[in-house]
C-alpha distance (Angstrom), angle and dihedral (degrees) to the residues before:
residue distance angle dihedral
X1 . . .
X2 4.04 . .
X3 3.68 117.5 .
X4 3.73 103.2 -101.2
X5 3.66 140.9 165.5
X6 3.61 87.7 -93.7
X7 3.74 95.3 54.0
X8 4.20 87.0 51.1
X9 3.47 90.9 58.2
X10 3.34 103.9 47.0
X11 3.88 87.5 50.1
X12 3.85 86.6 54.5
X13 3.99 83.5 58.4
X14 3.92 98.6 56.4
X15 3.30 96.1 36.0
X16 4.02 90.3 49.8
X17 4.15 94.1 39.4
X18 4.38 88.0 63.6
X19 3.52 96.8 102.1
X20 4.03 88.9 -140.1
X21 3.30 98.2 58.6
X22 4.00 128.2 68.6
X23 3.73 122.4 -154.8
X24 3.35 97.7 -106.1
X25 3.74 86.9 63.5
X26 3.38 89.4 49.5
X27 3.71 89.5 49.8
X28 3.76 94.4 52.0
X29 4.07 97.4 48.9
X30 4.41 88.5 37.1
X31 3.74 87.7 114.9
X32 3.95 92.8 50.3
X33 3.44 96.0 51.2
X34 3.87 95.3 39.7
X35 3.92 91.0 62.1
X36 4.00 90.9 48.1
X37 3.70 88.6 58.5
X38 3.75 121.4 92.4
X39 4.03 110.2 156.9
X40 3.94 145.7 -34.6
X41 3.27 131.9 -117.9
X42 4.22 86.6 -119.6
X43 3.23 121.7 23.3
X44 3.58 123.9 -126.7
X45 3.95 129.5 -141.4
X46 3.56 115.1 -143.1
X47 3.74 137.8 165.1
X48 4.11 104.8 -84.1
X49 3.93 107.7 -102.2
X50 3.96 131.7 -174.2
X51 3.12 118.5 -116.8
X52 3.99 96.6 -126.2
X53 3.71 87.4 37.6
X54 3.97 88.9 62.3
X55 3.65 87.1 55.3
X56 3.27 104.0 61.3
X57 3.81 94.8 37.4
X58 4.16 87.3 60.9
X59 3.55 95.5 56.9
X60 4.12 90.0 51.8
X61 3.72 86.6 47.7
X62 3.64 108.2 40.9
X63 4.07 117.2 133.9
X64 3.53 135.9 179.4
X65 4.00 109.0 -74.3
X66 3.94 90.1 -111.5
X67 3.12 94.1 64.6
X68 3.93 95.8 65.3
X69 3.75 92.6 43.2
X70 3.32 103.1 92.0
X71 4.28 108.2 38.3
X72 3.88 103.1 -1.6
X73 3.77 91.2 -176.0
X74 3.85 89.4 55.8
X75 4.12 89.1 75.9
X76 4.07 93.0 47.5
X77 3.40 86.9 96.1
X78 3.37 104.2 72.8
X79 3.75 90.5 52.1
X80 4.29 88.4 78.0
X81 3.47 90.4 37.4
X82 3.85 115.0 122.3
X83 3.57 96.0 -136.1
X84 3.59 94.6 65.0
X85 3.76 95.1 44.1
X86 3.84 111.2 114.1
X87 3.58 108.7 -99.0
X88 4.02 110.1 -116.5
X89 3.75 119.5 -144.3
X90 3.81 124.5 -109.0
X91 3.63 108.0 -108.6
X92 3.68 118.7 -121.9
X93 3.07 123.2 -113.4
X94 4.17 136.8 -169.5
X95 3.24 115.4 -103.7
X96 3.98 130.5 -148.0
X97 4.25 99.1 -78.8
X98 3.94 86.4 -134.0
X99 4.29 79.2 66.6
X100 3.71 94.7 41.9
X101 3.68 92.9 51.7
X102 4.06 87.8 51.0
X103 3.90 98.8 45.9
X104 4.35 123.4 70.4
X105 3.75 139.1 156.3
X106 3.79 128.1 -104.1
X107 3.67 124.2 -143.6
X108 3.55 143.1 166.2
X109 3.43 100.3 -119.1
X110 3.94 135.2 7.4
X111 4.01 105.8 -80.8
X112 3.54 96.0 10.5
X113 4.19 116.8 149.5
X114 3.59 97.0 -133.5
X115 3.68 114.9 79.9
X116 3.50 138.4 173.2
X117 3.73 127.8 -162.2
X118 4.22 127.5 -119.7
X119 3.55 133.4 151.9
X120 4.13 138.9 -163.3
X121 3.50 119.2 -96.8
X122 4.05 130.0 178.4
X123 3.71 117.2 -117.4
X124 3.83 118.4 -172.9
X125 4.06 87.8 -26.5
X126 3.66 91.2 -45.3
X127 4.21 123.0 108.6
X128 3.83 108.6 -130.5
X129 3.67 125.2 -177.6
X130 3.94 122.2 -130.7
X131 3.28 143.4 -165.5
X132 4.22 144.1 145.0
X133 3.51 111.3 -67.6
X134 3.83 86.9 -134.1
X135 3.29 100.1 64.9
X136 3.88 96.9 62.9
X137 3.97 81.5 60.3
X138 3.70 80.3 76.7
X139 3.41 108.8 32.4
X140 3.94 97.4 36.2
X141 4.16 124.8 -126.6
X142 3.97 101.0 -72.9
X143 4.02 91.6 63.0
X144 4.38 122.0 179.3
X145 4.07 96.3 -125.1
X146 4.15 93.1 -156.0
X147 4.83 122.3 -151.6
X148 3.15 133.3 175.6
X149 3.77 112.5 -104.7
X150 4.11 118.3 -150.0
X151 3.83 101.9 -72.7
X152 4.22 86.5 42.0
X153 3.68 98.7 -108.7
X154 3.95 113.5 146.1
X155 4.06 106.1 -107.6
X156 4.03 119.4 179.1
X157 3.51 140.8 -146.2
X158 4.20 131.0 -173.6
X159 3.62 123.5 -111.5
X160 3.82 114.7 -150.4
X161 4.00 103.7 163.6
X162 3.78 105.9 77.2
X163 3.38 114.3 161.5
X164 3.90 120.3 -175.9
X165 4.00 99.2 176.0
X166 4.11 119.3 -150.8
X167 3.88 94.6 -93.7
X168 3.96 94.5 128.7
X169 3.86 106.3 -141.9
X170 3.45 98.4 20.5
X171 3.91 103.2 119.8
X172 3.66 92.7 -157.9
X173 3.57 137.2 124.2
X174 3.86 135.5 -168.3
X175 4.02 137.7 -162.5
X176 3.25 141.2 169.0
X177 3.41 118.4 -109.9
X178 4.20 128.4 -116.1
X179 4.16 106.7 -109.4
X180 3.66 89.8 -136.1
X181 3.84 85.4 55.6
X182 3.55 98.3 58.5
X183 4.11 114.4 75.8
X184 4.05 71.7 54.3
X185 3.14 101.5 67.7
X186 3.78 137.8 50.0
X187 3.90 119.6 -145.4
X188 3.50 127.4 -129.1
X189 3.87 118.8 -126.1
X190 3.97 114.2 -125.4
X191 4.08 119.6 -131.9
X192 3.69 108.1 -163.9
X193 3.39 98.5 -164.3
X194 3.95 112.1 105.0
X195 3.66 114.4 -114.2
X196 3.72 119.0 -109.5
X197 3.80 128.9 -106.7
X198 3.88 120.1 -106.8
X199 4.23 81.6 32.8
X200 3.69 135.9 137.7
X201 3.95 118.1 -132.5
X202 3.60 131.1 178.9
X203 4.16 130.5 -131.2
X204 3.74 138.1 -174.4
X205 3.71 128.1 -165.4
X206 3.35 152.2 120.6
X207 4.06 132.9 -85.4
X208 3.65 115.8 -178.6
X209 3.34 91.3 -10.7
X210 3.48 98.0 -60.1
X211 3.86 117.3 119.4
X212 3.72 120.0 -125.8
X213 4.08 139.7 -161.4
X214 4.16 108.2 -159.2
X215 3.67 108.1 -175.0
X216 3.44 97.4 178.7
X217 3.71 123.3 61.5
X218 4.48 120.9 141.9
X219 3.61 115.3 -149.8
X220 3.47 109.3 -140.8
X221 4.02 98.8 -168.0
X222 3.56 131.9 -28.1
X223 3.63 124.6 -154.0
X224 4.20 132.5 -178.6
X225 3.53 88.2 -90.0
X226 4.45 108.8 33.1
X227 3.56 142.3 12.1
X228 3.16 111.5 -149.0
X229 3.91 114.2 -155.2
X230 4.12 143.1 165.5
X231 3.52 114.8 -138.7
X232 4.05 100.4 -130.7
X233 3.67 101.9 -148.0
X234 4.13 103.4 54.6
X235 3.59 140.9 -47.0
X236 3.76 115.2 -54.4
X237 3.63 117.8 -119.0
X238 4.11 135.1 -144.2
X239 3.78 120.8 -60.2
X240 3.93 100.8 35.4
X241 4.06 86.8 98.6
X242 4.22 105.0 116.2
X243 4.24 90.6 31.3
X244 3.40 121.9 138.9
X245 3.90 122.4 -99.7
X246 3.73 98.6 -148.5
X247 3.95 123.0 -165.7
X248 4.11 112.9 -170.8
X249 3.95 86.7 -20.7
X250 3.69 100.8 -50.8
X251 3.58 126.9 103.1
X252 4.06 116.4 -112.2
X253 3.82 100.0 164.2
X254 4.01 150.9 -1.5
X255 3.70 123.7 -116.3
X256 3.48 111.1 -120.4
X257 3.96 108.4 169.6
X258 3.62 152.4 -24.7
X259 4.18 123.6 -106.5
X260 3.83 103.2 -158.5
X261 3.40 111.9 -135.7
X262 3.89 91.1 -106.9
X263 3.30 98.3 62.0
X264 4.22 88.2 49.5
X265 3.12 100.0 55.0
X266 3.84 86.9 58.9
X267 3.61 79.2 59.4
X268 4.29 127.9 102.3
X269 3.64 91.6 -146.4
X270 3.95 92.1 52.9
X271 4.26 96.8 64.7
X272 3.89 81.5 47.7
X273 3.49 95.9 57.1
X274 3.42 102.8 27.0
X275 4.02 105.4 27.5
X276 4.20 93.5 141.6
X277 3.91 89.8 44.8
X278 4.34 117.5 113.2
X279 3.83 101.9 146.7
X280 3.86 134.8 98.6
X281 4.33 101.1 -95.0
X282 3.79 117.0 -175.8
X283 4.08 113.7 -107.2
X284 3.38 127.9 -66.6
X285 3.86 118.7 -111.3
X286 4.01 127.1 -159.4
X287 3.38 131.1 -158.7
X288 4.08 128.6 -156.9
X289 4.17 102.4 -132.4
X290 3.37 121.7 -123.2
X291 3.68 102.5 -108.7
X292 3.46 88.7 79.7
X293 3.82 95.4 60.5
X294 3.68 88.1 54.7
X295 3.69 83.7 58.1
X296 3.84 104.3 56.4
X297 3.71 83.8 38.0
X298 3.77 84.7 68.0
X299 3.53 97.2 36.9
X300 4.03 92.3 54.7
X301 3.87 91.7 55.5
X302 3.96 98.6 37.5
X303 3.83 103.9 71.8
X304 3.64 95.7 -176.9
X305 3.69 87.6 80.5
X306 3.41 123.5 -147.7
X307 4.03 134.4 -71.5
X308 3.25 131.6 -93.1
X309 3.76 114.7 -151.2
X310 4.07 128.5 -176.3
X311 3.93 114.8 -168.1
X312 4.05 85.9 -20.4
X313 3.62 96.1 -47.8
X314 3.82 123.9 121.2
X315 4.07 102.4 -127.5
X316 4.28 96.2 173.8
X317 4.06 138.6 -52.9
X318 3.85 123.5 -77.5
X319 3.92 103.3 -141.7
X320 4.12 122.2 -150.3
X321 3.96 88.3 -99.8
X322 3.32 98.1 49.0
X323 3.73 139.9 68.1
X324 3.91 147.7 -179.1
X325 3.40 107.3 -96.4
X326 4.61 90.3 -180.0
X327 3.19 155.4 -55.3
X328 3.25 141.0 -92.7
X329 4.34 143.4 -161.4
X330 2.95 121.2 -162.8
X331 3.89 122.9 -176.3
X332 3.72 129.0 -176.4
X333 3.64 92.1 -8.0
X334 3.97 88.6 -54.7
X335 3.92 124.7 114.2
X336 4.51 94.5 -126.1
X337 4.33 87.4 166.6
X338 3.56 142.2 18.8
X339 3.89 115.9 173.5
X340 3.92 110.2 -176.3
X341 3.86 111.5 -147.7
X342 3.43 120.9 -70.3
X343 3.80 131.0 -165.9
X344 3.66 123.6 -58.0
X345 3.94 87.9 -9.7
X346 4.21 111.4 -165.6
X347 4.06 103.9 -105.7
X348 4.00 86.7 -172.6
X349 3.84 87.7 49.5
X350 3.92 114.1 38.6
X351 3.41 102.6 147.0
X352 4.21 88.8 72.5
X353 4.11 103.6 133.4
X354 3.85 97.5 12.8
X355 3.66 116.3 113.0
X356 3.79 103.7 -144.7
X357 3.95 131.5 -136.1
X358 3.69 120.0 -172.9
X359 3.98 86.6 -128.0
X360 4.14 92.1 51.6
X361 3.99 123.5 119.2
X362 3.76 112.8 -149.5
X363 3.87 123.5 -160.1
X364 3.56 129.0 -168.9
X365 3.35 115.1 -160.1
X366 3.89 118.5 -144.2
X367 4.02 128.8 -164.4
X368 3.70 109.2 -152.5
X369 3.94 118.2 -152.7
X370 3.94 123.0 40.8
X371 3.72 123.9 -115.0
X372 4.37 93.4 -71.9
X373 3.53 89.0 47.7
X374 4.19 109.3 116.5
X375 3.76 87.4 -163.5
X376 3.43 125.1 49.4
X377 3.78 138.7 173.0
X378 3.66 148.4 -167.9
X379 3.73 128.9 -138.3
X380 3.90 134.0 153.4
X381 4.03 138.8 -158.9
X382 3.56 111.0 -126.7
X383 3.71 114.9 -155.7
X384 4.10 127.6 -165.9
X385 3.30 113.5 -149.4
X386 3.51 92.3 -157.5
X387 3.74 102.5 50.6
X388 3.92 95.6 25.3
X389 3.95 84.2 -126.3
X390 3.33 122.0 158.1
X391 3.92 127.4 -153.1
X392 3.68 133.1 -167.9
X393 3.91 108.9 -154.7
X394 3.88 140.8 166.0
């Protein structure tokens, strides 16, 4: 009988089913045991499998030796499976230059390993740099933004302008970006229409520092708030968060995260979309759209803040560094609800989820000072229903 993939794996088998041996001590003395090994008395048929291929495969599927004692070919299973196949990378590939010379990293200092990615973007005839808001929780609020200069070395240049805005959920970050940077760079052009469903979009961005072109991305919905999206080719890996979402060239949102496919199909919204669906998928990737850049844009250069209104009444301003961090009813001197802030809350409509008495007493807690703020404090508005006062307290 010839030495074939079969005959590997069943040696894998025995050697795994001796209670005093694990499989990774199998693994280690494979090739030993594998020239020893001349026939059987029946031959087995198995699916063909390289040699090297085999290897790898064992260490994904190791288990403790007691659990091959019993039925070793029970587990072989799990060696085909496609969870425990070793994930490939995505290859790279080159991107249009006019999206090269939009997209660069952001790091805390000049050099540094960890790297998130952000790209320029025009505004209302101004260029604007964006990225995830969570990736300055790494790399702090003064952020190196790192080009290419002509010969391709990496040159840097400080950002001190970060602007995060009080839209709670909003994963989005803006900055102003250096003069001197400019003529480098070339800005994307924002389309604020939402991308369909059942559509392909386009990215660029950098993961591990490496710069990447992905073609191929399906929308799956899009809402005013997400667009959700699978990136076709193969799981995306760390450092993409604050790329571009690119439809026909022009920028429609910001990828902000990744929802593994675990965690959605915990998720209501995943048997509706996907009822027919029982295979493996790669992860799930949302992206924040653009609209909502526009709209910390605006707050960062309007310092008269915006309005907060509850059941049409104006009840104070909410400033760019501050934000509403919840609510509170309180009725005959008892707290009966307290709703913390939840993404892209209504500040024209606050009373959403409240059911109102004409006795009740509403606060609205505020958080003064944004994320590089040393000093912070916290103040609410404190409205009577009855009178229509408002308060300000701390």
């Amino acid at each position: 009988m010839k030495k074939t993939g079969g005959t590997c794996l069943l040696c894998f088998c025995l050697l795994a089913s001796n209670g005093s041996w694990s499989p990774a001590y199998a693994q280690k003395n494979f090739p030993k045991w594998l020239k020893s090994l001349t026939s059987f008395h029946k031959p087995v048929k198995l699916p063909p499998v390289k040699f090297p291929q085999l290897y790898r495969i064992l260490s994904k599927a190791s288990l403790p030796a007691k659990a091959f004692s019993s039925h070793p070919t029970a587990h072989m299973g799990m060696l085909f499976s496609p969870i425990t196949q070793p994930v490939s990378t995505r290859p790279l590939q080159p991107a249009p230059k006019a999206i090269q010379r939009a997209v660069f990293t952001l790091q805390a200092v000049p050099g540094a390993k960890g790297k998130g990615s952000a790209f320029a973007v025009l505004i209302d005839g101004e260029m604007w740099g964006v990225t995830a808001r969570h990736v300055l929780d790494d790399i702090g609020r003064a952020p190196y933004l790192s080009i290419p200069d002509q010969k391709g070395k990496e040159i840097f240049f400080q950002v001190n302008s970060v602007r995060e805005g009080n839209i709670h959920g909003a994963d989005i970050a803006v900055f102003r970006i250096p003069p001197q940077v400019q003529p480098r760079l070339t800005p994307l052009v924002p389309d604020y229409r939402l991308p369909a469903a059942r559509s392909s979009v386009q990215s660029a961005g950098f993961s591990h520092g490496n710069f990447g072109w992905f073609p191929r991305i399906q929308v799956f919905f899009s809402s005013t708030h997400r667009i959700l999206t699978r990136y076709q080719d193969s799981p995306i890996r760390s450092g993409y968060c604050g790329s571009p979402l690119l439809s026909n060239g022009k920028v429609v949102g910001v990828f902000a995260g990744v929802i593994t496919s675990e965690t959605a199909r915990k998720s209501a919204w995943y048997s509706a979309l996907f009822p027919h669906l029982s295979v493996q998928i790669n992860s799930f990737n949302y992206a924040i759209p653009i609209t909502w850049v526009r709209k910390i844009i605006k707050q960062s250069t309007q310092p008269q803040g915006t309005v907060l209104k509850f059941k049409g009444r104006p009840i104070g301003v909410l400033h760019p560094d501050e934000s509403i961090r919840a609510i509170e009813q309180i009725r005959n001197d008892r707290l009966v609800k307290s709703i913390p802030a939840y993404p892209f809350m209504d500040y024209k409509r606050l009373e959403h989820f409240f059911d109102i008495q004409p006795h009740d007493v509403f606060r609205i807690i505020i958080r003064q000072g944004d994320r590089s703020s040393q000093k912070r404090r916290t103040y609410w508005y404190e409205l009577h229903m009855d009178t229509h006062q408002v308060l300000v307290r701390q």
